[in-house]
C-alpha positions in Angstrom: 89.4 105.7 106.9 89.2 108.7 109.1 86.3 107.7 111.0 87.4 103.8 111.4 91.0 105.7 112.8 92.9 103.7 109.5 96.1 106.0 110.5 98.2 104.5 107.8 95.4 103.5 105.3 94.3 107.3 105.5 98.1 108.7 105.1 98.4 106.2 101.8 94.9 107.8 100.5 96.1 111.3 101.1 99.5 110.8 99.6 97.8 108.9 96.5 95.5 112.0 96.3 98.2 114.4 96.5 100.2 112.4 93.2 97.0 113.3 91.4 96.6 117.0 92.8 100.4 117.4 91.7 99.5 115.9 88.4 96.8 118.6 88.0 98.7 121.1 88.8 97.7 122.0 92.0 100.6 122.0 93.7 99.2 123.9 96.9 96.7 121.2 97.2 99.2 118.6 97.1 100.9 119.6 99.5 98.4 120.5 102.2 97.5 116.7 101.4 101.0 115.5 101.8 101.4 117.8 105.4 97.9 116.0 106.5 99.6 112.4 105.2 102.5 112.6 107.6 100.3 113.4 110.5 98.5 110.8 110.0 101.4 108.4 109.6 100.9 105.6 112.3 103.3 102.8 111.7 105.4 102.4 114.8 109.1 103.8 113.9 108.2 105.2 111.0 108.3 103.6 107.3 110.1 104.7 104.5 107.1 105.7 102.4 107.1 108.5 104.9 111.0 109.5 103.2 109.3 109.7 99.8 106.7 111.8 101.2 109.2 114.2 102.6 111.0 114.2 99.8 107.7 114.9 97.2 107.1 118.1 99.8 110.7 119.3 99.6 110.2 119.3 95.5 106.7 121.1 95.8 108.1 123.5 98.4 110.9 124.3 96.4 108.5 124.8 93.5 106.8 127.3 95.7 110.2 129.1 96.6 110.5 127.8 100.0 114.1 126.9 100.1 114.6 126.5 103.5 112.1 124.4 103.8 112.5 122.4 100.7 116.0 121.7 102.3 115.1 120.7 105.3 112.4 118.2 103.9 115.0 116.6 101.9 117.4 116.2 105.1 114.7 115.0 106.6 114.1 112.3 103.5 117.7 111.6 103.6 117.6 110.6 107.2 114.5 108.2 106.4 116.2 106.8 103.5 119.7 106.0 104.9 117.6 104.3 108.7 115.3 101.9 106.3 118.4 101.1 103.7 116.1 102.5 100.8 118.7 102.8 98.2 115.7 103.8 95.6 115.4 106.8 97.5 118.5 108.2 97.8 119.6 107.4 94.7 116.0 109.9 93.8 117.3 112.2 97.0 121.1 112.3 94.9 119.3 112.7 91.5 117.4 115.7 92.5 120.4 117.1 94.2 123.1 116.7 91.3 120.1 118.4 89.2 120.5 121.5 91.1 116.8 121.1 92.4 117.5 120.7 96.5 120.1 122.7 97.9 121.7 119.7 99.8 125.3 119.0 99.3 125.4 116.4 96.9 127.9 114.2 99.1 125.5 113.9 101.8 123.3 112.0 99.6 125.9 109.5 99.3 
């Protein structure tokens, strides 16, 4: 997909591959493939898979004890989230929030 410049085909492949590296285990690999994903992110305005991406790197960031970044992912998530209407994802963005996991005031999830 890289060479045929598949932007969004490629950022769907590296954000499938870094579910299974975060399955593994391999948390640092996951994420390197989730920073490469949203590089390679093409559509035109953005698209709300790229909220769910943020917000899978804010969880793996946190789980490597980078706070500030973790928080900044999920703002970031939130942002994509509320613009698109995804109600799936904020609902995750509010789960992971009331669950003490991203440092977000809950009531900006809402």
């Amino acid at each position: 997909m890289a060479r045929s410049n598949a932007g969004a085909g490629l950022a769907l492949t590296l954000t499938n591959a870094a579910l299974i590296e975060r399955t593994l285990g391999s948390n640092d690999a996951a994420a390197a493939l989730l920073e490469r994903a949203l590089v390679e992110q093409t559509v035109p305005g953005g698209h709300r898979s790229v909220g769910w991406q943020k917000l899978m790197l804010a969880l793996l960031r946190l789980e490597q004890g980078d706070g500030d970044a973790a928080t900044e992912l999920a703002s970031q998530a939130h942002e994509v989230f509320a613009d698109f209407g995804e109600s799936r994802g904020l609902a995750a963005l509010q789960r992971a929030c009331k669950e003490r996991r991203l440092t977000l005031p809950c009531d900006s999830t809402s």
